[in-house]
matplotlib code that plots the C-alpha trace (Angstrom):
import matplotlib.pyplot as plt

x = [19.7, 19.3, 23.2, 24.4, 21.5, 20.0, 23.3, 23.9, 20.5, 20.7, 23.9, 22.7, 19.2, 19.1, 15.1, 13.1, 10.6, 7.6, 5.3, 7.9, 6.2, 3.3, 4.7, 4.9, 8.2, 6.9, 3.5, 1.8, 1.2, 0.2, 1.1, 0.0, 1.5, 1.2, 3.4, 5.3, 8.4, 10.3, 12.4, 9.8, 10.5, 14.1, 13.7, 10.7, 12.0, 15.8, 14.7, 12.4, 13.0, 11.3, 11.5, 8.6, 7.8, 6.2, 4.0, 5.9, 4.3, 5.8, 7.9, 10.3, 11.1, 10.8, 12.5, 14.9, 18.8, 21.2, 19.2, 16.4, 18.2, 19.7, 17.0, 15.0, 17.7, 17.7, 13.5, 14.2, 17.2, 15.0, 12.1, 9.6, 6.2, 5.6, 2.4, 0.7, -1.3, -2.4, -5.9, -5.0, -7.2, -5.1, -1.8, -3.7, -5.2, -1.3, -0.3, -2.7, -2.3, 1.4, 0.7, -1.6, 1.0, 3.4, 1.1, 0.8, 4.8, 4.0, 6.0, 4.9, 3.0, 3.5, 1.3, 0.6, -3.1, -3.0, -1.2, 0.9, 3.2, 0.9, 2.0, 1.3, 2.3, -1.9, -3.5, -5.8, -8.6, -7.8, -7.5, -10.1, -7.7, -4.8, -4.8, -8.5, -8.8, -5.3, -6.8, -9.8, -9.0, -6.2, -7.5, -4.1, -3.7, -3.3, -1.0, -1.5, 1.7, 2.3, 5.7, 6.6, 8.5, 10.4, 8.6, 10.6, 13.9, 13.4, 10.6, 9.0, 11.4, 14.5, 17.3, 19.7, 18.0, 18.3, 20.2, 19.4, 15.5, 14.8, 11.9, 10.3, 7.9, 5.2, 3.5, -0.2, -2.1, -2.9, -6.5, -8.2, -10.6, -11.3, -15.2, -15.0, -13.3, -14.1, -16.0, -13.1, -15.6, -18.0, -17.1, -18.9, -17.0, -13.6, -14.6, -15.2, -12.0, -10.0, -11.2, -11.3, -7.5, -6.7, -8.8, -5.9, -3.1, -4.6, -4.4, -0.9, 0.2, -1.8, -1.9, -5.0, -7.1, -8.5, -11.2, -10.2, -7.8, -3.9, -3.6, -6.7, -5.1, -1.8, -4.1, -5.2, -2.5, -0.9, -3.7, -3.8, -0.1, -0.7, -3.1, -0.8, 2.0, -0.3, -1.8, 1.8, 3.1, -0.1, 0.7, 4.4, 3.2, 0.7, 3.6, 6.0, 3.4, 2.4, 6.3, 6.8, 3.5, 4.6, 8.3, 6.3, 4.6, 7.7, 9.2, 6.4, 6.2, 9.7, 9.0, 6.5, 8.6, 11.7, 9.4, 7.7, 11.4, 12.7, 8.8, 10.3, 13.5, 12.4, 9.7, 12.7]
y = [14.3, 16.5, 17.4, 13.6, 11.2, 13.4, 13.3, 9.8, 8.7, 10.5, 9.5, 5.7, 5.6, 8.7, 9.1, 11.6, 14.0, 15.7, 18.3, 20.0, 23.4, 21.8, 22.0, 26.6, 27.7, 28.9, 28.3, 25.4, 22.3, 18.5, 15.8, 12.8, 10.1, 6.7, 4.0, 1.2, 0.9, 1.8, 4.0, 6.1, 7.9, 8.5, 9.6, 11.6, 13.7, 14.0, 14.9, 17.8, 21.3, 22.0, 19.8, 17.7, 16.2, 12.5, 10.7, 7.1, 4.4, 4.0, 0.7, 2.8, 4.6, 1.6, -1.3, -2.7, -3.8, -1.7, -1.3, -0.4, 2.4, 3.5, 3.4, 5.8, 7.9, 8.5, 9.2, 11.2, 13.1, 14.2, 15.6, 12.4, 12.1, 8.5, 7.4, 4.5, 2.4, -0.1, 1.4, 3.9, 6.8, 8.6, 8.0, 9.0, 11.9, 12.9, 12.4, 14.7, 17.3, 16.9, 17.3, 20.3, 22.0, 21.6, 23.3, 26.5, 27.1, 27.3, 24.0, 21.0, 17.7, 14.5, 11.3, 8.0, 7.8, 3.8, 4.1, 1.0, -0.2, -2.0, -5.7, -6.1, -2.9, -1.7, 0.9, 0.6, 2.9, 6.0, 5.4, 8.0, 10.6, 12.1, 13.4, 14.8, 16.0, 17.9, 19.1, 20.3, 21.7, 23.9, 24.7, 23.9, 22.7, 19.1, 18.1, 14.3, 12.5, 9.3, 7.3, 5.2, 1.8, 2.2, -1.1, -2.5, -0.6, -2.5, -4.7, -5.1, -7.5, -6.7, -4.7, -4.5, -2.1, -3.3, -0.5, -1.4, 0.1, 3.9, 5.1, 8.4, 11.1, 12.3, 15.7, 16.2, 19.8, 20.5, 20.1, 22.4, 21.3, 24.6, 24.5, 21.8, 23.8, 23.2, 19.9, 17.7, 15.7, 14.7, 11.2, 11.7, 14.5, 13.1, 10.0, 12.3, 14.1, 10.6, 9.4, 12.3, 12.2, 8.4, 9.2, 11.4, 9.2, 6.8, 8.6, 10.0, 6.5, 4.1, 1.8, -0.8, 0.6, -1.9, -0.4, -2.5, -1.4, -2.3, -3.5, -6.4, -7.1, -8.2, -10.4, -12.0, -12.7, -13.8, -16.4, -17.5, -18.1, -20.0, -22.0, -22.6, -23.8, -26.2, -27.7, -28.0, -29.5, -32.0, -32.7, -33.7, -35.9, -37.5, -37.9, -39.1, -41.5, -42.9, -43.6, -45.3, -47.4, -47.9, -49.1, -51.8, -53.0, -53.6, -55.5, -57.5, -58.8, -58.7, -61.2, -63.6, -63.9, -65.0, -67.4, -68.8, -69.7, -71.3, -73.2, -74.3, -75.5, -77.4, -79.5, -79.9]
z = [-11.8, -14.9, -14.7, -14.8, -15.0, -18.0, -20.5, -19.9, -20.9, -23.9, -24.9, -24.0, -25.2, -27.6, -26.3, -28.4, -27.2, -28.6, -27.6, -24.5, -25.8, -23.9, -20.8, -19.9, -18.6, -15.2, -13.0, -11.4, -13.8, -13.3, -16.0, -16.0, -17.5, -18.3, -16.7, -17.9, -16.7, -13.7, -16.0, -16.6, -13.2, -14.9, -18.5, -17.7, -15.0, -16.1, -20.1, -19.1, -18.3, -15.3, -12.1, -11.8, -7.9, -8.3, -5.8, -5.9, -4.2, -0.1, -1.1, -2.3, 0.8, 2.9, 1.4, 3.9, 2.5, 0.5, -2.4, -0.2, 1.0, -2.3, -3.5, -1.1, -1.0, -5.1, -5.0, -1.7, -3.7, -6.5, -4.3, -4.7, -2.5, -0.9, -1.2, 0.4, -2.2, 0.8, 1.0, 4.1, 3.7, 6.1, 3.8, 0.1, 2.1, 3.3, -0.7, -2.1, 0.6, -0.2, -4.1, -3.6, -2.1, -5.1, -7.1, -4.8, -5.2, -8.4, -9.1, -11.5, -9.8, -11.8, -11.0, -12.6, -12.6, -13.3, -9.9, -10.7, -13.8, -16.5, -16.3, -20.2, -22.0, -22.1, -20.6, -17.3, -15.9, -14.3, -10.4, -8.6, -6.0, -6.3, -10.2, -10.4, -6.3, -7.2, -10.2, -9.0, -5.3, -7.6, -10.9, -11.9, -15.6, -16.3, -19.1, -20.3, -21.2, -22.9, -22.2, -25.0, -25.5, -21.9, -21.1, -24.3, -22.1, -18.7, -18.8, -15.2, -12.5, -15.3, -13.4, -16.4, -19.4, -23.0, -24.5, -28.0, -28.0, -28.0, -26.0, -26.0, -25.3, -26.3, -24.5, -25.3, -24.5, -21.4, -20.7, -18.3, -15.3, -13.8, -14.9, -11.9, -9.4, -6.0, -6.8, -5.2, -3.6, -6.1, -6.7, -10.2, -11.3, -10.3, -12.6, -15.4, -15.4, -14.6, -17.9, -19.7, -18.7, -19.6, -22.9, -24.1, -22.8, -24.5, -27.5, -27.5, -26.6, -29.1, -26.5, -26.1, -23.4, -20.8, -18.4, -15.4, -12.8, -13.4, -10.2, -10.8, -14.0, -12.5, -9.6, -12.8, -14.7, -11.4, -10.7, -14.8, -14.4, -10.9, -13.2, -15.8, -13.7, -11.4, -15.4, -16.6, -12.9, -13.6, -17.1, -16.0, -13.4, -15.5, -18.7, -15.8, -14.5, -18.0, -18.6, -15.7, -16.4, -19.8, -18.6, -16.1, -18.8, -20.9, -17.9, -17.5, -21.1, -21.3, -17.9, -19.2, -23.0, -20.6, -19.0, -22.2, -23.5, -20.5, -20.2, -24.2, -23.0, -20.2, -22.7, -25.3]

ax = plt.figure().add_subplot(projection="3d")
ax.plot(x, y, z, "-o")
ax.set_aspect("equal")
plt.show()
């Protein structure tokens, strides 16, 4: 990954990086990024130093077909966690189990706390689980990160990337949690350190923060779309049926002239 993938996307998309020093040379660490773009689980693991193990969402490891099983093969290659974003307690429970134990090798955790790619390019709230019960049940450091213009490089359903943009990244300070140590299961606290989190995301990204949940965001711009598509499909119909009203009225007086003229020559 960082031998191959990492030259060529720098020769390709000449990314730029800020704040690395951020991120220390040894010890556990979790950053947390935003997420925009499948890309984002190249540039940010390939540009950086250290090996970072994401959580990636199941799909990944279980699409059927040849892609399917590239695909699971690449996020299994570069040491990837599946996680299941179905709702399965069992699953998220499996997840953060898997991401505590990344922090006691003294590796670095990355996790996407939206937990799925912003559909518009804006920020989303802070999903409650894996980033603050990680956090808090390890005291680890959490170092906020901020992805910028990869959306612009392969906007969401594009396979091909647009080599003409340059993203980057931007590192902030890492922010420590370890006042709330051991308070994994406060529901109140893990809110409180999510935000606190997405607040300096937000803020490294410029993005426009939205406090709803990415994944109810894309529900609604899948229903508005719906919505649009059944007004335009009705519009059609109703411009196709106005034509074809129109064109019976033309025959019809078209008809009745014909008829007037022959009524004409039959009285000459």
């Amino acid at each position: 990954m960082k031998m191959i993938v990492a030259p060529l996307l720098r020769i390709f998309f000449r990314p730029w990086m800020e704040g690395e020093e951020n991120i220390p040379d040894e010890g556990p660490a979790i950053l947390a990024s935003n997420h925009l773009s499948f890309s984002d689980s190249f540039f940010l693991p390939a540009l950086l130093k250290r090996r970072v193990t994401f959580i990636a969402k199941a799909e990944y490891f279980t699409t059927p077909g040849i892609k399917g099983r590239l695909t699971a093969a690449f996020f299994k290659g570069v040491g990837q966690l599946p996680v299941d974003r179905s709702g399965a307690r069992g699953a998220g429970e499996a997840a953060i189990r898997s991401g505590i134990a990344v922090i006691e090798r003294g590796e670095v955790f990355g996790v996407y706390p939206e937990g799925t790619r912003s559909p518009d390019g804006k920020l989303y709230r802070g999903k409650v689980g894996g980033l603050a019960r990680v956090a808090l049940a390890t005291g680890a450091p959490v170092i906020p990160v901020a992805m910028i213009d990869t959306e612009k490089v392969q906007p969401p359903g594009q396979v091909i990337p647009n080599f003409g943009v340059r993203p980057g990244i931007r590192i902030g300070r890492p922010l420590d949690f370890s006042r709330y140590q051991g308070m994994e299961n406060d529901r109140f606290i893990l809110r409180s350190v999510t935000d606190e989190v997405m607040y300096e995301i937000m803020r490294l990204s410029g993005q426009e923060y939205v406090d709803i949940y990415a994944t109810a965001a894309k529900r609604q711009l899948a229903e508005e779309k719906k919505a649009a598509d059944a007004d335009r499909k009705a519009q059609q119909k109703a411009e196709k049926a106005a034509e074809q009203e129109k064109a019976a009225e033309q025959e019809k007086a078209a008809e009745q002239e014909k008829s007037t003229e022959q009524d004409k020559d039959a009285g000459a």
